[in-house]
N, CA, C and O atoms as CSV, one atom per row, in Angstrom:
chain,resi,resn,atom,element,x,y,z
A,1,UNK,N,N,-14.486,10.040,-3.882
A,1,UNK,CA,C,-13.652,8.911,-3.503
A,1,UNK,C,C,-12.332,8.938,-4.261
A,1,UNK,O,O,-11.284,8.528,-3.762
A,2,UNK,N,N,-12.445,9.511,-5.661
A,2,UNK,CA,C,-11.274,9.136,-6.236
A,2,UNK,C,C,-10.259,10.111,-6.128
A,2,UNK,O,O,-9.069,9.796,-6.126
A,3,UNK,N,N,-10.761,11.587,-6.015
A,3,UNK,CA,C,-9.674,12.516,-5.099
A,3,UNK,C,C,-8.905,12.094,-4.166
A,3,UNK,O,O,-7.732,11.784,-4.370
A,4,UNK,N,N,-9.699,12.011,-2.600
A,4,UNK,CA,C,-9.721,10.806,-1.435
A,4,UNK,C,C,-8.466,9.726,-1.876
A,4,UNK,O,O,-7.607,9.696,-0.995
A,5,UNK,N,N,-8.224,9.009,-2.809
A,5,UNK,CA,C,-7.798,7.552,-2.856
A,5,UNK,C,C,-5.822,8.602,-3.527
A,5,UNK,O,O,-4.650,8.280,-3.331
A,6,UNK,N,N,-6.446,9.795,-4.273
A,6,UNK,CA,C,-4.969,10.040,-4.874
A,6,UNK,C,C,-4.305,11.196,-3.927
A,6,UNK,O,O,-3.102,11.453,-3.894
A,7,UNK,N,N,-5.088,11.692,-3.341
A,7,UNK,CA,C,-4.539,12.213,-2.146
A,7,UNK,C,C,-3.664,11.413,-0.833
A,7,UNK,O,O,-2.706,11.862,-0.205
A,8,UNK,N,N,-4.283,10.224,-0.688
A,8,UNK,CA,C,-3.425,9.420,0.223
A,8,UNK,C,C,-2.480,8.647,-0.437
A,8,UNK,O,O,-1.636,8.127,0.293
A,9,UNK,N,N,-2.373,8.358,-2.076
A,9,UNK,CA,C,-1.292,8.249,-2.734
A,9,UNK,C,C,0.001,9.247,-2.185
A,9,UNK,O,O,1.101,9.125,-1.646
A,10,UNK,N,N,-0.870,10.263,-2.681
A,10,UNK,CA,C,0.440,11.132,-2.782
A,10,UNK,C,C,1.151,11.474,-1.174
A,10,UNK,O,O,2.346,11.704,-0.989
A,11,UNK,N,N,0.363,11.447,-0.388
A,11,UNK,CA,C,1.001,11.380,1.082
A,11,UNK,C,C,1.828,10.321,1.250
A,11,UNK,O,O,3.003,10.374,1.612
A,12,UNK,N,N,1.065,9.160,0.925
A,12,UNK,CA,C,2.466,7.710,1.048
A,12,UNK,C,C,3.383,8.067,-0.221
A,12,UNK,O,O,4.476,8.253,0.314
A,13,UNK,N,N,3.534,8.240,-1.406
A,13,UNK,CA,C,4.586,8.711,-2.446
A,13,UNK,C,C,5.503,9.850,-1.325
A,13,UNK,O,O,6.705,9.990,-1.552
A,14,UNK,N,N,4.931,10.539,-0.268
A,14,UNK,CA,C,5.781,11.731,0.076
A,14,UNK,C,C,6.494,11.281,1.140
A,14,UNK,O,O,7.684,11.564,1.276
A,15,UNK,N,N,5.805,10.519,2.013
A,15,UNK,CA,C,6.568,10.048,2.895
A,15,UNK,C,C,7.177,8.990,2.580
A,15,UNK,O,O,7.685,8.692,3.661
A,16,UNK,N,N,7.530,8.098,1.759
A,16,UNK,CA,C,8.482,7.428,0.920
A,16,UNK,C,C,9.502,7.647,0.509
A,16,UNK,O,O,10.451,6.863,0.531
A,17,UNK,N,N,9.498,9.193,-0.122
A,17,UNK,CA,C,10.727,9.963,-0.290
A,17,UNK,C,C,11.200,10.725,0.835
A,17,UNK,O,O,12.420,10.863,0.914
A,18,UNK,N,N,10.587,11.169,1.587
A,18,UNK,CA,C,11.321,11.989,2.443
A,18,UNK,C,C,11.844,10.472,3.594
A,18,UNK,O,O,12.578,10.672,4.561
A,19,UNK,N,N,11.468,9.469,3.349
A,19,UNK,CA,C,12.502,8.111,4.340
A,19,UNK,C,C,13.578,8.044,3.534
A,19,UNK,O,O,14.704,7.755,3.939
A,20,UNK,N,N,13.307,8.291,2.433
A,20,UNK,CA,C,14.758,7.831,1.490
A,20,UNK,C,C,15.677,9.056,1.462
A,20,UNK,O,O,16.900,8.963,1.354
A,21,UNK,N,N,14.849,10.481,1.592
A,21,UNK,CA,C,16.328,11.537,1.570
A,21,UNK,C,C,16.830,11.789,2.883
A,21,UNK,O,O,17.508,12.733,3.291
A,22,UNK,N,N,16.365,10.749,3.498
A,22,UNK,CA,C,16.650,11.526,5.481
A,22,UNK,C,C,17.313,9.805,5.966
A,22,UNK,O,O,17.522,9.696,7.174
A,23,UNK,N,N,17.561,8.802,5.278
A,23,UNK,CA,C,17.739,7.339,5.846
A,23,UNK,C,C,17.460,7.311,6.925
A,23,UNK,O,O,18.249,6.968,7.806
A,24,UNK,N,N,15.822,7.799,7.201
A,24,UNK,CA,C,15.021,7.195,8.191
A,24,UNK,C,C,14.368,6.231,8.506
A,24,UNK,O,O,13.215,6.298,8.079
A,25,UNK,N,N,14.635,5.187,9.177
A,25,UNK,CA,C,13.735,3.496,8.646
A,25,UNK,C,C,12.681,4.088,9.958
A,25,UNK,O,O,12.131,3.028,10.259
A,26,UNK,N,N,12.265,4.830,10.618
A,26,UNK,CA,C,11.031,4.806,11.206
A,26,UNK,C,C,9.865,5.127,10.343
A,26,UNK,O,O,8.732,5.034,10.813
A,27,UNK,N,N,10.038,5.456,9.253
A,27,UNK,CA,C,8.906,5.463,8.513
A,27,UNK,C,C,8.511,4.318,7.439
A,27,UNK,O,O,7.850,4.603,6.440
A,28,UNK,N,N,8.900,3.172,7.676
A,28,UNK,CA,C,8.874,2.502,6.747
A,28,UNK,C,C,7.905,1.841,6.912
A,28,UNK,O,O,7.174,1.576,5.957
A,29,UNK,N,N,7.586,1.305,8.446
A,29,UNK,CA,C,6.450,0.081,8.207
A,29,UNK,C,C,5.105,1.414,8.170
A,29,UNK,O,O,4.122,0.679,8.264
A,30,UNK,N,N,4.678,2.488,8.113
A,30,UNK,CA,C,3.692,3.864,7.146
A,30,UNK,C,C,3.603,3.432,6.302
A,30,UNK,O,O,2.563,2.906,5.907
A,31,UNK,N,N,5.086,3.503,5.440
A,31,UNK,CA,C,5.100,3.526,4.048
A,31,UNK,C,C,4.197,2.048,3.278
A,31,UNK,O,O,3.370,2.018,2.368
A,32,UNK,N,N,4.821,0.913,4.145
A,32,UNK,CA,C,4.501,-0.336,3.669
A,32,UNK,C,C,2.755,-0.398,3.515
A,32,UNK,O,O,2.010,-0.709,2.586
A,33,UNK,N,N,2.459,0.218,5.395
A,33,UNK,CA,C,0.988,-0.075,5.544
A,33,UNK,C,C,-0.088,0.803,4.599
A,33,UNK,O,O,-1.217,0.333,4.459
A,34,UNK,N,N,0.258,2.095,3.939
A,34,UNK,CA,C,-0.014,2.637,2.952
A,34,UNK,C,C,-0.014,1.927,1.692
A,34,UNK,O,O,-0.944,1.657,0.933
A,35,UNK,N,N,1.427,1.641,1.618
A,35,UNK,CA,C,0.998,0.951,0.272
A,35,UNK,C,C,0.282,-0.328,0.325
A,35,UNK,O,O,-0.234,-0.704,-0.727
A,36,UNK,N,N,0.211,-0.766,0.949
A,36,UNK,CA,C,-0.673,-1.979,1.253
A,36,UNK,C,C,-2.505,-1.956,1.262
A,36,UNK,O,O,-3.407,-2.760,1.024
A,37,UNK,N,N,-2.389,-0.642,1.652
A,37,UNK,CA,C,-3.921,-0.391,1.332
A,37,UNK,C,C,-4.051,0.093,-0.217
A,37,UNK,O,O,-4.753,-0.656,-0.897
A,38,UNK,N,N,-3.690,0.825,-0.656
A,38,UNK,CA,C,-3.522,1.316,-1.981
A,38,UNK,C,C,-3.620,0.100,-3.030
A,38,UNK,O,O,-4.335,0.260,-4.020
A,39,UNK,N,N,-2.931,-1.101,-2.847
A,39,UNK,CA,C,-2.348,-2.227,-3.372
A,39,UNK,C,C,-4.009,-2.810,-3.397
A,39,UNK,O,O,-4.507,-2.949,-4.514
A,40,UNK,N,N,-4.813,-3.130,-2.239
A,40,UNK,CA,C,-5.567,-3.869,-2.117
A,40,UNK,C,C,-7.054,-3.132,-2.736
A,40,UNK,O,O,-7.982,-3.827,-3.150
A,41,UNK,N,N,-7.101,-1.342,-2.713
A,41,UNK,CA,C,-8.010,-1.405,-3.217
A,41,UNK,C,C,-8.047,-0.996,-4.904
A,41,UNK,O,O,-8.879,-0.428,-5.613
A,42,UNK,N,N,-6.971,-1.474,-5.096
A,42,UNK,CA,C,-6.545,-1.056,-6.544
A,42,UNK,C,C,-6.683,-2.814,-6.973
A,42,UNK,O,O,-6.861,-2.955,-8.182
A,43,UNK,N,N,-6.614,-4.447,-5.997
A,43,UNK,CA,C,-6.818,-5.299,-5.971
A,43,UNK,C,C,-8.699,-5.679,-6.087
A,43,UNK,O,O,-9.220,-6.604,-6.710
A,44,UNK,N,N,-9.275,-4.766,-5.381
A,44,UNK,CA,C,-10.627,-5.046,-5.129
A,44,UNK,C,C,-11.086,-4.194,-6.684
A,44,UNK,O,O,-11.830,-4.978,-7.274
A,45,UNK,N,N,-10.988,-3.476,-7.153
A,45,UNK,CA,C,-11.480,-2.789,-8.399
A,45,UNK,C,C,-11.101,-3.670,-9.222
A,45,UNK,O,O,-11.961,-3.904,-10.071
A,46,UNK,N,N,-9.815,-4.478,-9.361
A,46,UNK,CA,C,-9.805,-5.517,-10.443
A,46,UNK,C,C,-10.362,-6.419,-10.498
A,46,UNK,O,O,-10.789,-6.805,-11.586
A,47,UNK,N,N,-10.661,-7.369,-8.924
A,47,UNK,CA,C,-11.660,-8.323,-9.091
A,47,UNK,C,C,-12.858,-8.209,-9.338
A,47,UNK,O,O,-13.510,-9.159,-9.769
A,48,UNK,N,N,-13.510,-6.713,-9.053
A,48,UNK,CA,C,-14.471,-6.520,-9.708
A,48,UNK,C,C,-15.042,-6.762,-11.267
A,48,UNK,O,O,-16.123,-7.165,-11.696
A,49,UNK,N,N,-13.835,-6.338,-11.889
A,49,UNK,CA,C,-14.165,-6.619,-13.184
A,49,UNK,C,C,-13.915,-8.319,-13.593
A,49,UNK,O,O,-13.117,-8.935,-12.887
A,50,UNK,N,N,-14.593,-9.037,-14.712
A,50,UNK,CA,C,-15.056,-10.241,-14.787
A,50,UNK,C,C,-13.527,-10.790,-15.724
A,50,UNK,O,O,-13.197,-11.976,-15.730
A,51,UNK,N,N,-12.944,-9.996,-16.264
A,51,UNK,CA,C,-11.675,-10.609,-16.882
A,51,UNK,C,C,-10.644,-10.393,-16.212
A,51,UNK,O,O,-9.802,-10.826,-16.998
A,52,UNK,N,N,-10.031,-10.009,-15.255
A,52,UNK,CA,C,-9.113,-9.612,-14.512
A,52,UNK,C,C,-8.683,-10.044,-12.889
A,52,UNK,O,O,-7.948,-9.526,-12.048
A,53,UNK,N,N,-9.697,-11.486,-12.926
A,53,UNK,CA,C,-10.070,-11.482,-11.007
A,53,UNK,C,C,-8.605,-12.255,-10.893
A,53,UNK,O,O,-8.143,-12.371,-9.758
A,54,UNK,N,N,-8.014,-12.675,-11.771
A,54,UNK,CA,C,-6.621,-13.498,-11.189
A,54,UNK,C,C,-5.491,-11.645,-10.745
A,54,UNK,O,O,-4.992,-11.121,-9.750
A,55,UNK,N,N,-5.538,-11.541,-11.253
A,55,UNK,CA,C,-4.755,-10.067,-11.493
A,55,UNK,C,C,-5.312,-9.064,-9.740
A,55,UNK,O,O,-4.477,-8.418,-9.107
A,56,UNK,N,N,-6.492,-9.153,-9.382
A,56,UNK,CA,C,-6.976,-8.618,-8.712
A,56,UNK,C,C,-6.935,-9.400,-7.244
A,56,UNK,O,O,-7.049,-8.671,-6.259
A,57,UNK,N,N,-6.755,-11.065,-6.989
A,57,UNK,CA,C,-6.417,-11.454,-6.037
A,57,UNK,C,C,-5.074,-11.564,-6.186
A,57,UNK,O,O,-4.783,-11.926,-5.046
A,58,UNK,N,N,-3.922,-11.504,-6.849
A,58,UNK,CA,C,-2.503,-11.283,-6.426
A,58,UNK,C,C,-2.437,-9.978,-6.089
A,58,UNK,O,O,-1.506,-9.526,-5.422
A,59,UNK,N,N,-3.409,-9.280,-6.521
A,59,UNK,CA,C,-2.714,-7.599,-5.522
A,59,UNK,C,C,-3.748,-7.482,-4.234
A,59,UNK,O,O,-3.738,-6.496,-3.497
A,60,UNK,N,N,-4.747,-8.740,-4.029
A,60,UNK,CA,C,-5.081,-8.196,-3.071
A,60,UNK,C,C,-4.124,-9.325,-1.710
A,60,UNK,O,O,-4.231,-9.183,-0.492
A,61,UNK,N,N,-3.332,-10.282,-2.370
A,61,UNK,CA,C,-2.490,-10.857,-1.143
A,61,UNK,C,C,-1.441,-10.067,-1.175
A,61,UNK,O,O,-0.895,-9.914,-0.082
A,62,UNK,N,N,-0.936,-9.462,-2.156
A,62,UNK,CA,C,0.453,-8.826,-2.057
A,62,UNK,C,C,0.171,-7.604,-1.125
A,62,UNK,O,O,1.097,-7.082,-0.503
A,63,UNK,N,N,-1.196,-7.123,-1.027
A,63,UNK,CA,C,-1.261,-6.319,-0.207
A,63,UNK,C,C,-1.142,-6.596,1.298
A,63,UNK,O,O,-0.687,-5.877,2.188
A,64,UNK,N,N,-1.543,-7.529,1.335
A,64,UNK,CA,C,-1.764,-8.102,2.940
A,64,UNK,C,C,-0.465,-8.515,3.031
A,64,UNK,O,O,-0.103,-8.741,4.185
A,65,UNK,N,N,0.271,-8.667,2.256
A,65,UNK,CA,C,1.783,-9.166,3.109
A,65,UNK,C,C,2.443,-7.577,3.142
A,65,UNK,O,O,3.039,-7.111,4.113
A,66,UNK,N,N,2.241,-7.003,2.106
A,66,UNK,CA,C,2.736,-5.712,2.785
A,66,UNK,C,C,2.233,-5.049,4.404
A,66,UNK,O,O,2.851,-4.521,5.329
A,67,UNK,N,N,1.055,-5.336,4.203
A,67,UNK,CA,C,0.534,-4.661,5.354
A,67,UNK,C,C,1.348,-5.154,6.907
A,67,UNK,O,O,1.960,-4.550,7.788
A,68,UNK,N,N,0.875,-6.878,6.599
A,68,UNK,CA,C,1.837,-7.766,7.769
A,68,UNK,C,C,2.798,-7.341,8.286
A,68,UNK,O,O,3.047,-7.216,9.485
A,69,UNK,N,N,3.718,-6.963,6.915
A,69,UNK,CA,C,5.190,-6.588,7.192
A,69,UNK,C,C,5.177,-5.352,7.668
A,69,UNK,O,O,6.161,-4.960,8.295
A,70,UNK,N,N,4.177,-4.587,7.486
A,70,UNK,CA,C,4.583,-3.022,8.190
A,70,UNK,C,C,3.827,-3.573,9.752
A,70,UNK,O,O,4.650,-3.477,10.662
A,71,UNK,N,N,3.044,-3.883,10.022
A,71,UNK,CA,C,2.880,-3.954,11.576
A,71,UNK,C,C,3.740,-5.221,11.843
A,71,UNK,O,O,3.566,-5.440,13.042
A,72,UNK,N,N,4.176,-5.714,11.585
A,72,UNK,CA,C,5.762,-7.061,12.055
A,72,UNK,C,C,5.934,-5.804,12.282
A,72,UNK,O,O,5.283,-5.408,13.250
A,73,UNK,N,N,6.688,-4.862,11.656
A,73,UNK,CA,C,7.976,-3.590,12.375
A,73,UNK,C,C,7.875,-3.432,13.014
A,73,UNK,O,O,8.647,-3.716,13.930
A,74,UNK,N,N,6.120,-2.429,13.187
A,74,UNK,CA,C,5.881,-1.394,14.191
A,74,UNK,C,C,5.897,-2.527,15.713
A,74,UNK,O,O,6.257,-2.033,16.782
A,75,UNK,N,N,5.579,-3.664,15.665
A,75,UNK,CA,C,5.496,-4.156,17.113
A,75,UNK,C,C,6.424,-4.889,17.494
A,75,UNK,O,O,6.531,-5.232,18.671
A,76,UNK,N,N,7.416,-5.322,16.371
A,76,UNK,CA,C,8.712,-5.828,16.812
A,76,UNK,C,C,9.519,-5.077,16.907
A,76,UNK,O,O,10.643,-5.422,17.273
């Protein structure tokens, strides 16, 4: 899993940069919806732990508004 989780890091880290060296905004709401998953299960491992659940539900809404905002793009 944890290969798995830094492997799709590094695909959203790549396609992040290659929107920024090409000022391509079609890749952005990817980028967002990537990081938005990343965000949330890096959110769900914190609430797991018993000292950290405030820390772990702000990244798991910040994720969901990222996510929002990348499908707002793709369908608007």
């Amino acid at each position: 899993m944890n290969k798995y989780l830094v492997l799709f890091a590094l695909i959203v880290t790549v396609l992040s940069f290659f929107g920024l060296l090409t000022n391509n905004d079609t890749l952005l709401p990817f980028v967002l919806f990537g990081s938005g998953i990343l965000t949330l299960i890096s959110g769900i491992s914190e609430l797991r732990k018993k000292q950290e659940r405030t820390l772990g539900i702000v990244y798991i809404f910040t994720s969901l508004i990222a996510m929002s905002w990348g499908i707002d793009l793709v369908i608007f």
